[in-house]
Backbone as a chain_set.jsonl record, in Angstrom:
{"seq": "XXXXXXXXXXXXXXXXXXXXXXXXXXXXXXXXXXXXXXXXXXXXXXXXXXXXXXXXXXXXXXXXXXXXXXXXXXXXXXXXXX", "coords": {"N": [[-16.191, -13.359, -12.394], [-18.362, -15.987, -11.298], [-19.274, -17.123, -8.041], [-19.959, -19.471, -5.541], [-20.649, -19.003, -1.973], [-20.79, -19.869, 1.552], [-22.178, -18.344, 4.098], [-22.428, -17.082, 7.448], [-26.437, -16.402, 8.66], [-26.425, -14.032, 10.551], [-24.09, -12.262, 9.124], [-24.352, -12.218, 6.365], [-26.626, -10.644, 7.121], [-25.604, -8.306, 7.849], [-23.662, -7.59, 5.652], [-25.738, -7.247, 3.711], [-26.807, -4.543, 5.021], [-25.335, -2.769, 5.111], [-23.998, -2.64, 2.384], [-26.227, -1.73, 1.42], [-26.531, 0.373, 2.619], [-24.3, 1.656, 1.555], [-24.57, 2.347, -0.651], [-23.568, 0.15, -2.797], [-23.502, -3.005, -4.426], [-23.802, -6.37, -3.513], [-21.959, -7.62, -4.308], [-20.14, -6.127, -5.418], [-19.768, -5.058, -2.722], [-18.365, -6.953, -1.527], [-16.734, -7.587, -2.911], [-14.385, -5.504, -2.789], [-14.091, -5.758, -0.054], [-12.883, -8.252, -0.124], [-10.482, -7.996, -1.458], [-9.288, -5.694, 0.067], [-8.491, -7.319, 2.113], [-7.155, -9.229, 1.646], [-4.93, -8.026, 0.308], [-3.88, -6.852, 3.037], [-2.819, -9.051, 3.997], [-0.988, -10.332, 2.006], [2.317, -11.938, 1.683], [5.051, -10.93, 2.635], [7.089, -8.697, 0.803], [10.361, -9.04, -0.859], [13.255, -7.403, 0.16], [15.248, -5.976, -1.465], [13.622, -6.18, -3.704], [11.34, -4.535, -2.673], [12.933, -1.948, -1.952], [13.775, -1.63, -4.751], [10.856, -0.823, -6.599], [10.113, 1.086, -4.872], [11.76, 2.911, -5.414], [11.074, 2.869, -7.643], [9.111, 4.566, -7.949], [9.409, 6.844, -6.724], [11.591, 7.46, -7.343], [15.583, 7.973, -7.718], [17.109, 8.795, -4.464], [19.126, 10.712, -4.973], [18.5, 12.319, -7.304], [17.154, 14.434, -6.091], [17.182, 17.325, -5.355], [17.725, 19.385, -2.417], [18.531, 17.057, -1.387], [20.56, 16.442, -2.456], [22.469, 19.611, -2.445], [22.407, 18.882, 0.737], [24.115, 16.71, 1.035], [26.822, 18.259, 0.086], [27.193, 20.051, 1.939], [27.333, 18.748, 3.914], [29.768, 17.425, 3.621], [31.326, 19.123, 3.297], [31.698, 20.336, 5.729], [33.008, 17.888, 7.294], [35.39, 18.392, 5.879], [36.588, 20.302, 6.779], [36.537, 19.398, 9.401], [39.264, 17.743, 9.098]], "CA": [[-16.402, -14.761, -12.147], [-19.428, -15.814, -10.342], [-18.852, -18.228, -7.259], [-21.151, -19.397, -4.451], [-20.483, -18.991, -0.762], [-22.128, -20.213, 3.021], [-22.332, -17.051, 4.82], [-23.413, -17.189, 8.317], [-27.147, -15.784, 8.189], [-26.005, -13.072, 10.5], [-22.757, -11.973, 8.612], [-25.543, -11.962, 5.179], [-27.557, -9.632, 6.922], [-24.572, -6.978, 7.919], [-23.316, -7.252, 4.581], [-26.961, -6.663, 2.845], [-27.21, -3.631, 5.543], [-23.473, -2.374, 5.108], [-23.967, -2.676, 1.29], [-27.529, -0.548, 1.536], [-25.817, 2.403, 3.196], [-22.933, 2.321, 0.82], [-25.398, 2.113, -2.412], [-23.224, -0.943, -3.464], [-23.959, -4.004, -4.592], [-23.471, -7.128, -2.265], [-20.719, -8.228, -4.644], [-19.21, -5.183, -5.232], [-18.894, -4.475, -1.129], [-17.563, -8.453, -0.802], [-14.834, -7.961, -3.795], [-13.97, -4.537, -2.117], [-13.705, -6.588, 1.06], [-11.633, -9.302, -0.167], [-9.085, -6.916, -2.358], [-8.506, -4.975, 0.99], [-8.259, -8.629, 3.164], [-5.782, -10.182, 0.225], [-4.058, -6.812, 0.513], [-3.428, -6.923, 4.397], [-2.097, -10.353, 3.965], [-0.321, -10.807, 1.03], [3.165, -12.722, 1.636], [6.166, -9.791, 2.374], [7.95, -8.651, -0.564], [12.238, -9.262, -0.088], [13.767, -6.169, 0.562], [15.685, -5.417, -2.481], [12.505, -5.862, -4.623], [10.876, -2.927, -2.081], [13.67, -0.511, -2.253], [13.819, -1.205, -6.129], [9.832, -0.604, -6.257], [10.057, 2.46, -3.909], [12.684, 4.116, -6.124], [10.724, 3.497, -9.253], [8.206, 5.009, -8.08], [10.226, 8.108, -5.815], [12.901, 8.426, -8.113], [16.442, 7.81, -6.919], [17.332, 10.316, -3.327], [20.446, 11.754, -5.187], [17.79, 13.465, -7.517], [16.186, 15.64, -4.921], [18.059, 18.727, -4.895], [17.734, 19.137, -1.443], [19.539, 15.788, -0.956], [22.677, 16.909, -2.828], [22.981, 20.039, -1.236], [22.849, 18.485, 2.207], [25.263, 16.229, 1.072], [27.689, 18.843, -0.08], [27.476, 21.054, 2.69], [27.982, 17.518, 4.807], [31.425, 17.258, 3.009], [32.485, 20.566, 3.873], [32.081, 19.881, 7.216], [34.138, 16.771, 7.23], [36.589, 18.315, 4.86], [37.33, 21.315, 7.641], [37.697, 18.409, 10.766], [40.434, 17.027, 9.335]], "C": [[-17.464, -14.887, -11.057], [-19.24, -17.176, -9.225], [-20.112, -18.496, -6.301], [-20.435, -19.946, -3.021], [-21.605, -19.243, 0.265], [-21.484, -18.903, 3.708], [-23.003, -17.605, 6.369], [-24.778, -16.147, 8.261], [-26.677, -13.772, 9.023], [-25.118, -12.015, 9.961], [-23.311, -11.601, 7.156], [-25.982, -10.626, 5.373], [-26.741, -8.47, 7.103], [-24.226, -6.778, 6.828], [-24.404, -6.614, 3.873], [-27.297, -4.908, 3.439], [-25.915, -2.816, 4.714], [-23.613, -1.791, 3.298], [-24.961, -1.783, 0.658], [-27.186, 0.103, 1.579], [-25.142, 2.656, 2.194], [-23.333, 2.323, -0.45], [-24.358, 1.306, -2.952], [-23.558, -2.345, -3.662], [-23.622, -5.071, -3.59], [-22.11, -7.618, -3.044], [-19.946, -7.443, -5.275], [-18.767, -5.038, -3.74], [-17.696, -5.884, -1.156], [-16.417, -8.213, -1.549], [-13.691, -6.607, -3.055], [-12.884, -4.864, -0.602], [-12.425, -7.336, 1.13], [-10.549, -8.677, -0.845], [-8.397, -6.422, -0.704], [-7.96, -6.133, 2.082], [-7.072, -9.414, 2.862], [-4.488, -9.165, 0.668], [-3.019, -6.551, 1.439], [-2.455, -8.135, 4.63], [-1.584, -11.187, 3.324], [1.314, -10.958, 2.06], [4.703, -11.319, 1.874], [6.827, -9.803, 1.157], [9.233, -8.712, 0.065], [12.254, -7.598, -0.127], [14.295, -5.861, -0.4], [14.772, -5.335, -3.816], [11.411, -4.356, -3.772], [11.41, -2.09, -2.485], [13.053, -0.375, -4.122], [11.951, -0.493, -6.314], [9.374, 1.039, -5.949], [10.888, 3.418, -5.15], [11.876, 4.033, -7.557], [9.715, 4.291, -9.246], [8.05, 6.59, -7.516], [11.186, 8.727, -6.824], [14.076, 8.467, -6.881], [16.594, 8.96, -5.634], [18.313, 11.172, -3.738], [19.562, 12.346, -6.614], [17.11, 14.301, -7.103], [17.567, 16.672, -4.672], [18.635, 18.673, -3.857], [18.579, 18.253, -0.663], [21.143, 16.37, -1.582], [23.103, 17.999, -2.341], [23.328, 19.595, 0.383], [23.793, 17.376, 2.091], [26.817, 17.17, 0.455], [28.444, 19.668, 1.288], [27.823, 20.062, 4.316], [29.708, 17.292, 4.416], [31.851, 17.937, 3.287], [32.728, 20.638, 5.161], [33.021, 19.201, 7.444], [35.298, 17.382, 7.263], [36.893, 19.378, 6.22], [37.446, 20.631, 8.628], [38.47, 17.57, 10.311], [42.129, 17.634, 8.968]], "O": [[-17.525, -14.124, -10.092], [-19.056, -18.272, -9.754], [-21.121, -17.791, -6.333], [-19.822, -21.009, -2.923], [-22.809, -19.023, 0.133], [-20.276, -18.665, 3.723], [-23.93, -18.413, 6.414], [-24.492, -15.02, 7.859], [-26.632, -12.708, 8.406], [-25.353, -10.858, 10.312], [-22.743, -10.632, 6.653], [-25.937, -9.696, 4.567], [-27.144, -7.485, 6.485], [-24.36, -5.582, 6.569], [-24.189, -5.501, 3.394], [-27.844, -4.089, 2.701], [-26.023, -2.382, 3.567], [-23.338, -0.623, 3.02], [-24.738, -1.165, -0.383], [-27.268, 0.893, 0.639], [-25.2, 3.799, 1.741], [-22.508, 2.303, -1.363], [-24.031, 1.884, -3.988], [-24.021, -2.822, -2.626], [-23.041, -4.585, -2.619], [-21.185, -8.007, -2.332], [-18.95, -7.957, -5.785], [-17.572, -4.911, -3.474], [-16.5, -5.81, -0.875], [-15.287, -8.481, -1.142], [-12.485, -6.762, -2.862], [-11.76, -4.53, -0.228], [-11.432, -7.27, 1.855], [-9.474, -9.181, -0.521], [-7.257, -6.724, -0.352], [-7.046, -5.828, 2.849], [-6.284, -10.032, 3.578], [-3.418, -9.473, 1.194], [-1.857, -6.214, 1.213], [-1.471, -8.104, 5.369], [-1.511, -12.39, 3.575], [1.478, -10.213, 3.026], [5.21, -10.974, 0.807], [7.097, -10.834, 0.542], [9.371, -8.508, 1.271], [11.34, -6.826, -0.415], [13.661, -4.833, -0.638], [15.052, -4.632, -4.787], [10.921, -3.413, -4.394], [10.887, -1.315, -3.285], [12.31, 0.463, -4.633], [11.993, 0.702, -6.023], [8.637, 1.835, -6.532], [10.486, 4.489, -5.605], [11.975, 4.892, -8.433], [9.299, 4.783, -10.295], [7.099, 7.352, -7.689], [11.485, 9.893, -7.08], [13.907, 8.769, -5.699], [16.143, 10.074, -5.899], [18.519, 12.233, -3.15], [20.357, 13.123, -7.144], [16.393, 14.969, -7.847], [18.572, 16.618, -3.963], [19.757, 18.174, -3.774], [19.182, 18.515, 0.378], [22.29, 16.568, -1.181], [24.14, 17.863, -1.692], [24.314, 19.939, 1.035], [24.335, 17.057, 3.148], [27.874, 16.539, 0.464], [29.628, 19.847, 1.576], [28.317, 20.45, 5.374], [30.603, 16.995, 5.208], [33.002, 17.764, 3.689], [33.803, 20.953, 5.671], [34.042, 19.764, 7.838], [36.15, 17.239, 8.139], [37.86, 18.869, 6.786], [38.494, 20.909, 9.21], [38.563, 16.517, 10.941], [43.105, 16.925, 9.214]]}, "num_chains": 1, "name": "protein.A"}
């Protein structure tokens, strides 16, 4: 989508420099820009849409090996202080 923006002229010319160095276009650096700006300041997600999120993307903690041994060998503990 093509839009049109007021730039201050200084803030033009950093971008035209900025955009030189990085062999990108001026509206490739700006969408780059605004993806990572949107990004920073998108709206918190709730907390039970994170976890869920996190685990689809981790895989539950009681499939990690690791995790179920240290919870076994946590039980045996227990199970001998009482």
């Amino acid at each position: 989508m093509k839009t049109a923006i007021s730039l201050p002229d200084d803030l033009f010319d950093a971008i035209e420099d900025c955009a030189r160095r990085m062999h990108l276009s001026r509206s490739r650096l700006l969408a780059l820009a605004a993806r990572q700006f949107v990004a920073a300041h998108r709206e918190p997600q709730d907390a039970t849409r994170a976890w869920n999120d996190a685990i689809a993307r981790g895989g539950q903690p009681a499939d990690d090996p690791t995790a179920a041994a240290m919870r076994g060998r946590t039980k045996a503990i227990l199970r001998g202080r009482q």
